[in-house]
Structures are given as structure tokens and as C-alpha cells.
C-alpha positions in Angstrom: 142.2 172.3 261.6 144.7 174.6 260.1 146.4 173.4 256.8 149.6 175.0 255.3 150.6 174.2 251.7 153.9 174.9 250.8 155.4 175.7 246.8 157.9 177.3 245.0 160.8 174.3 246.1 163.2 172.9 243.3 166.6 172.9 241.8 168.8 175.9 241.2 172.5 176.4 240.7 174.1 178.5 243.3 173.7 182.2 243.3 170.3 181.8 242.0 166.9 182.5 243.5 163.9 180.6 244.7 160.7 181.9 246.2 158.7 179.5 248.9 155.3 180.1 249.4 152.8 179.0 252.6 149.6 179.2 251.8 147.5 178.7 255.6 144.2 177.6 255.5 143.1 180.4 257.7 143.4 184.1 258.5 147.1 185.1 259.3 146.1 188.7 260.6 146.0 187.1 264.5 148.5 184.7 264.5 151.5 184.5 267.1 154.2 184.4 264.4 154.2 182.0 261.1 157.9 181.1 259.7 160.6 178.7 258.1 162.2 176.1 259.3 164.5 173.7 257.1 166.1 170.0 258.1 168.9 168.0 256.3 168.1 164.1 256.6 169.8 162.7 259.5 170.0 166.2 260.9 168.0 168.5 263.7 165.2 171.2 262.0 167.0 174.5 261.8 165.1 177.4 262.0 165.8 179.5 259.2 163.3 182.8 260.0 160.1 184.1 261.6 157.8 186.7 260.9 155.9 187.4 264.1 152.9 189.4 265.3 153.9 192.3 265.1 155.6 192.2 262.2 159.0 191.8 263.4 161.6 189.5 261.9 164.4 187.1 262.7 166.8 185.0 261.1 169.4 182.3 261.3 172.9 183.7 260.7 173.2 181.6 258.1 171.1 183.4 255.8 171.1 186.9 257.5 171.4 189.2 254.6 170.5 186.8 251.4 166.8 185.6 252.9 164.1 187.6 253.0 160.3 187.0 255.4 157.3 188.9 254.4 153.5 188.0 254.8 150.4 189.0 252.5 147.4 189.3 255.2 145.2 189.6 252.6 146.6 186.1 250.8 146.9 184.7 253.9 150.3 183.5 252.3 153.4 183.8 253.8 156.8 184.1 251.2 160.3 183.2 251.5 162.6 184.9 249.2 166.2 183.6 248.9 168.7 185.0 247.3 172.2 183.7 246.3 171.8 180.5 247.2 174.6 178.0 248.3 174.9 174.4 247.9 174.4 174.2 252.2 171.2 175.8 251.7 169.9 172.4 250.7 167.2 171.0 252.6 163.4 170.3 252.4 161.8 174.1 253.7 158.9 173.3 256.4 156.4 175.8 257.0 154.9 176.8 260.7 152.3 178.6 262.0 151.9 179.1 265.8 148.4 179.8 266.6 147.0 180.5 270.1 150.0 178.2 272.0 149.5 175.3 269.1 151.8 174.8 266.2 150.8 173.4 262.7 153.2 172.6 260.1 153.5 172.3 256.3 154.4 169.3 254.3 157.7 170.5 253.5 158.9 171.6 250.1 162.5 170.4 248.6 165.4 173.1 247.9 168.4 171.9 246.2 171.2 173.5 245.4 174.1 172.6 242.7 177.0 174.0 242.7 
């Protein structure tokens, strides 16, 4: 069973920065794609980026340009770095991991954002 532990959540003021961290359980070297998805109660989850594979990226428009995906192999951690963060960015930050056709998921880790 894979487990992914989420950190690095908390309150920031906007323009500030927060790092999330997804620790899996297992390696990440062969995994489909392993990312970050974020929901707002009483909303739908929102993708908010994906690392995949082959090490190609994707992210919401939203937070094209201040968000950034990377992966340690080696760590078998996955990082979200955001930068210049908005009050809308608020949401608790899920971690997934898609591994041969079955998704696992993180606890979720709070971001909030004053303004």
C-alpha cells in the first residue's frame, strides 16, 4: 500500500512563499505521473500541476508562472514551490500519485493565504 505524507502547509500573507512536500512511501523512479491537486470546501478538486513520467509538466492557468513541480528520485519526494501567493490560492493541497492505472492520495495539507 502506497502512503503519501504531505508538509510544508500554513499561513502566509500574499506575495509570500510556501514549499509543499509529498513524501511517497515507495520509489517514484516508475511511476505514471505524481502531482497537486487543491479543493476549496464546498467546491470541486482543482488540479493545480503534474509532474509525469517523463518528466514533463503541466499546470492550471491559475498558477502558470508563480508555481513550480519538481521531483527528487532519490527522496522519493515530490515539491511544490509557490511563489507570490494570492488570497485565492487558499485551499487544503492534496497529493497524488498514479501508479500502474491506480491512484493514492495524501492527507491533504492546509494553505492559507491573508491578504
Amino acid at each position: 500500500q502506497v502512503q503519501l505524507v504531505e508538509s510544508g502547509g500554513g499561513l502566509v500573507q500574499a506575495g509570500e512563499s510556501l514549499r509543499l512536500s509529498c513524501a511517497a512511501s515507495g520509489s517514484i523512479s516508475s511511476i505514471d505521473s505524481m502531482g497537486w491537486y487543491r479543493q476549496v470546501s464546498g467546491k470541486q478538486r482543482e488540479l493545480v500541476a503534474v509532474i509525469r513520467s517523463g518528466g514533463s509538466r503541466s499546470y492550471a492557468d491559475s498558477v502558470k508562472g508563480r508555481f513550480t513541480i519538481s521531483r527528487d528520485n532519490a527522496k522519493n519526494t515530490v515539491y511544490l514551490q509557490m511563489n507570490s501567493l494570492k488570497p485565492e490560492d487558499t485551499a487544503v493541497y492534496y497529493c497524488y500519485e498514479l501508479r500502474a492505472g491506480v491512484t493514492y492520495w495524501g492527507q491533504g495539507t492546509q494553505v492559507t493565504v491573508s491578504s
